[in-house]
C-alpha positions in Angstrom: 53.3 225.2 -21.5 55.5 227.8 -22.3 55.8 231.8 -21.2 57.5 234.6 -23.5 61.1 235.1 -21.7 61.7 238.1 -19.4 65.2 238.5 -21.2 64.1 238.7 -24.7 60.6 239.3 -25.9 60.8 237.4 -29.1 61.7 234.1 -27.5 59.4 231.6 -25.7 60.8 229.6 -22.9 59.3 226.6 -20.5 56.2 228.0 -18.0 56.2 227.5 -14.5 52.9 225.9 -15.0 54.8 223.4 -17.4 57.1 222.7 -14.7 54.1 222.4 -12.1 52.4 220.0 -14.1 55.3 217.6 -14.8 55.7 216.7 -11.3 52.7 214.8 -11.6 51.8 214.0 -15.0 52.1 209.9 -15.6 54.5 210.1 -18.8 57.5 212.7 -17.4 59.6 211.4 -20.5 57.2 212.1 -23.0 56.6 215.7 -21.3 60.5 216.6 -21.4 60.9 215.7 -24.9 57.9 217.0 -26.5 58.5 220.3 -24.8 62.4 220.4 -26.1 61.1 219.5 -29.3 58.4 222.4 -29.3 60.9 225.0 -28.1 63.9 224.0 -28.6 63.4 222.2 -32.5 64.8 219.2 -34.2 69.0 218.5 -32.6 69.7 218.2 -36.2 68.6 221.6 -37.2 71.0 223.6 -34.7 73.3 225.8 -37.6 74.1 228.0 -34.6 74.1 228.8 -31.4 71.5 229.5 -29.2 71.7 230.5 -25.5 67.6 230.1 -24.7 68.5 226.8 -26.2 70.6 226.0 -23.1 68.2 227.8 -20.6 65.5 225.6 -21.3 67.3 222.0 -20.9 69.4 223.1 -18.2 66.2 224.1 -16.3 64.3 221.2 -17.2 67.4 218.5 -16.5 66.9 220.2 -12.8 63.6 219.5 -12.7 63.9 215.3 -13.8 66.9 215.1 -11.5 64.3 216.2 -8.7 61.5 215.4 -9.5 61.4 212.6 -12.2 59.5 209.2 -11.3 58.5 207.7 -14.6 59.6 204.2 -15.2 60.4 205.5 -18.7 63.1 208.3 -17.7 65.4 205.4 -16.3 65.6 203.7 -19.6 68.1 204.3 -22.0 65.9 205.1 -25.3 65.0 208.0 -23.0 68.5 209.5 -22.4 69.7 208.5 -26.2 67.3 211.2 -27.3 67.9 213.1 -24.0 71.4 213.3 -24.6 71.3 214.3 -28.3 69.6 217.7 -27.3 72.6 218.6 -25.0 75.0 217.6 -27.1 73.7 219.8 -29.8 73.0 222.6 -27.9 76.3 223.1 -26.1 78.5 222.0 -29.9 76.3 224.2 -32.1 78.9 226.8 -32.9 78.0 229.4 -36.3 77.6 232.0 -36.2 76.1 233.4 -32.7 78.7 232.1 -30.3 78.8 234.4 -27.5 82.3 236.0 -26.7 81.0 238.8 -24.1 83.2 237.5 -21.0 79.9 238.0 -18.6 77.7 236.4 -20.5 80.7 233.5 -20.9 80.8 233.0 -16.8 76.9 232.9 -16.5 77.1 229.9 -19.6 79.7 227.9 -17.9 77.5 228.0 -15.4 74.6 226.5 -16.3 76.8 223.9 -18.2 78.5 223.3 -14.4 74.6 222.8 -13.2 73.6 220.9 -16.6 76.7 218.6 -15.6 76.0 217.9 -12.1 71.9 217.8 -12.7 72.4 215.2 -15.7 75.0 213.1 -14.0 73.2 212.5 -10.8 69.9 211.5 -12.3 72.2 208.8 -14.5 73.7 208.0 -11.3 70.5 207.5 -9.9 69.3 205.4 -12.6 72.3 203.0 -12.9 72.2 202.5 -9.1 68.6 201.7 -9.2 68.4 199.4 -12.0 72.0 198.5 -13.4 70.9 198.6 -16.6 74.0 197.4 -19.1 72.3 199.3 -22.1 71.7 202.7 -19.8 75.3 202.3 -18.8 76.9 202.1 -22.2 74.3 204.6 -23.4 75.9 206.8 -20.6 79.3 206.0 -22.0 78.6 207.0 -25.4 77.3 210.2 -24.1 80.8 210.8 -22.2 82.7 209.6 -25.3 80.9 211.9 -27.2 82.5 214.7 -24.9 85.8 213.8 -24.5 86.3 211.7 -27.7 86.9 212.8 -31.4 87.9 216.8 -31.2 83.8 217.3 -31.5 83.0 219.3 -28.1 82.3 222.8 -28.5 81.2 223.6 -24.8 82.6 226.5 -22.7 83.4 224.3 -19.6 87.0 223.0 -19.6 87.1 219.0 -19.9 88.9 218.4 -17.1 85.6 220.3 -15.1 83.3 217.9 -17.0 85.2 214.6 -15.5 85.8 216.2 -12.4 81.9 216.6 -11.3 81.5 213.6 -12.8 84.0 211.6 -11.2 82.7 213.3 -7.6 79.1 212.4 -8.7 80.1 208.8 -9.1 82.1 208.6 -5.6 79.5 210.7 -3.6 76.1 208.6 -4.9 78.9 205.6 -4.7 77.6 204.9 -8.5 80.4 202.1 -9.0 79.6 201.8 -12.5 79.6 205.2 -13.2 83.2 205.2 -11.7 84.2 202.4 -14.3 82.5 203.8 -16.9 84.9 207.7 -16.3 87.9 205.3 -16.3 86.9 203.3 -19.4 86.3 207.0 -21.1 89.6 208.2 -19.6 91.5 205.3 -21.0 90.4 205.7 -24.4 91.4 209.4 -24.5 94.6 208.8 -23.4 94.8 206.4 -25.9 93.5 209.2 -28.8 95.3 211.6 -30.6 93.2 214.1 -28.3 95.6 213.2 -25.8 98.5 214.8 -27.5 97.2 218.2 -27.1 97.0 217.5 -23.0 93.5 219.0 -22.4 92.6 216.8 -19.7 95.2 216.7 -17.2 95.6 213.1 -16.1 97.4 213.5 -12.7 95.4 216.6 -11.5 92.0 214.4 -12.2 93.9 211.5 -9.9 95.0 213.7 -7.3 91.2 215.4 -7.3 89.4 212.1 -7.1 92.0 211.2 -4.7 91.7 213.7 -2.6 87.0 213.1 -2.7 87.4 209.4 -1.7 89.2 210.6 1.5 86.9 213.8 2.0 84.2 210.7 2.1 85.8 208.7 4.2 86.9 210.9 6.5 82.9 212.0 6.4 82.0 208.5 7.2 84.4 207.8 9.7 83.2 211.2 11.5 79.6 209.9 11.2 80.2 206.6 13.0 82.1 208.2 15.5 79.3 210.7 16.6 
């Protein structure tokens, strides 16, 4: 289930054989977070941070974006527990945060992918079923990010809502759309606001400027 990592022989990671195996197994949900648990320990424990941490979920939210099937890993218990890993991961801040400005890039990074792999399976799931407890499980998640000064990540906010908000107009995830502009409100609302982290008109403009990449897509399409 898991290999000793190529980068640091003192750390064990997630197999390929792991990840071989969970493309077929019947309970995929049960599977991701056993493994996290196993490797990764108990979201609650994380005093500091930890960059194998991040390694492992953002190479196993690549493979459920892929390859998940269970009826289990479209439900919102799943991505509750799901999401607290991430969150912990990226927040945990004392006293190993890494300042080295290569290893920096290569984190924001696999936050970008972590972002992009994690959004399109919800995307996928709220189109599928339009489940109201997935979505406002979804929007907790998100408020969790944007909301209450608590996000330690490396990736700038305004790159968060930005893949987000391309996810939602590309998979044409209509929920997911309200649900960025339900977020969006609130945190201009916020004292967060005040400190202008997310730049309101550049997200507009950027969203703006997908819708009409997409329909100039479609209209191309129709017309050949």
């Amino acid at each position: 289930m898991y290999r000793t990592s190529p980068y640091n022989a003192h750390i064990n990671e997630i197999s390929f054989e792991f990840f071989q195996l969970f493309r077929f197994v019947e309970y995929q949900e049960r599977w991701a977070l056993d493994i996290l648990l196993m490797l990764n320990g108990e979201p609650r424990d994380y005093e500091s941070y930890d960059i194998y941490r991040l390694y492992n979920f953002a190479r196993l939210t690549a493979q459920i974006k892929t390859f998940g099937t269970s009826e289990n890993l479209f439900k919102y218990k799943f991505l509750l527990h799901y999401g607290s890993y991430w969150l912990s991961t990226i927040n945990a801040e004392k006293p190993n945060r890494p300042s080295d400005a290569k290893v920096v890039t290569q984190i924001i990074k696999i936050e970008e992918e972590i972002v992009t792999s994690l959004f399109d399976f919800i995307s996928i799931a709220i189109n599928r079923y339009n489940d109201k407890e997935y979505i406002r499980t979804a929007e907790i998640l998100l408020e969790d990010i944007l909301l209450g000064d608590k996000y330690k990540g490396f990736i700038d906010l305004n790159k968060i809502v930005m893949i987000i908000s391309e996810i939602s107009i590309k998979l044409n995830c209509v929920e997911l759309q309200e649900l960025v502009e339900r977020c969006i409100g609130k945190y201009k609302a916020s004292s967060e606001a005040k400190t202008s982290t997310i730049n309101i008109d550049k997200l507009r403009k950027h969203i703006q400027d997908i819708k009409k990449e997409q329909k100039d897509s479609i209209v191309e399409e129709k017309l050949f």
